[in-house]
N, C-alpha and C positions, 0 to 999 in steps of 0.2 A: 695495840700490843698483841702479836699475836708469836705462835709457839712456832721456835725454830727447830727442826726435825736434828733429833741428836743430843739437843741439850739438858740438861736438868732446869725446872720452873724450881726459882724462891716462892718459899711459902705465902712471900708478900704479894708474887704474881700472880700466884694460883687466888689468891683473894680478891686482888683487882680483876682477874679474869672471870671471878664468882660473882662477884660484884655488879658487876657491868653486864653479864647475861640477864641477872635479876633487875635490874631498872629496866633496860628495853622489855624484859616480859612486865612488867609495872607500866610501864611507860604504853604498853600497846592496849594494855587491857586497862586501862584508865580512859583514853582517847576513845577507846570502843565506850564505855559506860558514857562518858562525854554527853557522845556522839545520839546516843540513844536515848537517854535522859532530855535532851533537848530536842528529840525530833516531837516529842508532843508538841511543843508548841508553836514547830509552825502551822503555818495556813494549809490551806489545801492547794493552792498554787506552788508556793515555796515546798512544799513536799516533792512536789511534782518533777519542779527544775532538780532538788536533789535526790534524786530517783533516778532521773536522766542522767545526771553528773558522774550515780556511783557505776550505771549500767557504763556508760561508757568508758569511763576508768577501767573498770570489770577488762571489757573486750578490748581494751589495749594492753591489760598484762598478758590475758590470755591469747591474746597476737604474740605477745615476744616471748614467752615460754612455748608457744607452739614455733618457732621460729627457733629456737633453742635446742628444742627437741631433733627437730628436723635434719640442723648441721650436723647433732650427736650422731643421729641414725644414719648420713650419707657417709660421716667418718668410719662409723664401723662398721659398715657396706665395704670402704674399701679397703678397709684391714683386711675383712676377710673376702676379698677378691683377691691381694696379693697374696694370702694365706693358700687361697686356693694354687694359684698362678703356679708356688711354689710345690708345692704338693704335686702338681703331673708335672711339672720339669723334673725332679726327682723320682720320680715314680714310673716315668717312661723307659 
């Protein structure tokens, strides 16, 4: 459900909208306590494999926001190329 530019939100949206940001923040930070809560008891191998598991998750998000980033910055590399382009065709 998400807000259409223009309109007015019912108060009932505005609550389910309230609503629902508050469980995913519940919902994240529960799974984190979880997470941590039971990592005492694993072994020291199983630690290990999930160590590995998080690093590598880790370096594939941080792949695809740097991969994100990247298109952003060629985009507005050439906004302002044609900015420029525009600017000495006018200017001359």
């Amino acid at each position: 459900m998400g807000r259409i530019k223009g309109s007015k939100m019912t108060e009932e949206a505005k609550a389910a909208m309230r609503a629902k940001r508050e469980a995913n923040k519940l919902g994240k930070e529960s799974a984190f306590n979880l997470v941590a809560t039971n990592l005492k008891l694993l072994s020291f191998e199983d630690l290990e494999n999930t160590i590995g598991l998080a690093l590598r998750y880790k370096k594939e998000k941080m792949g695809e926001e740097e991969l994100r980033l990247i298109k952003e910055k060629e985009e507005i590399e050439l906004k302002l190329q044609k900015l420029k382009d525009t600017d000495q065709k006018y200017n001359l």
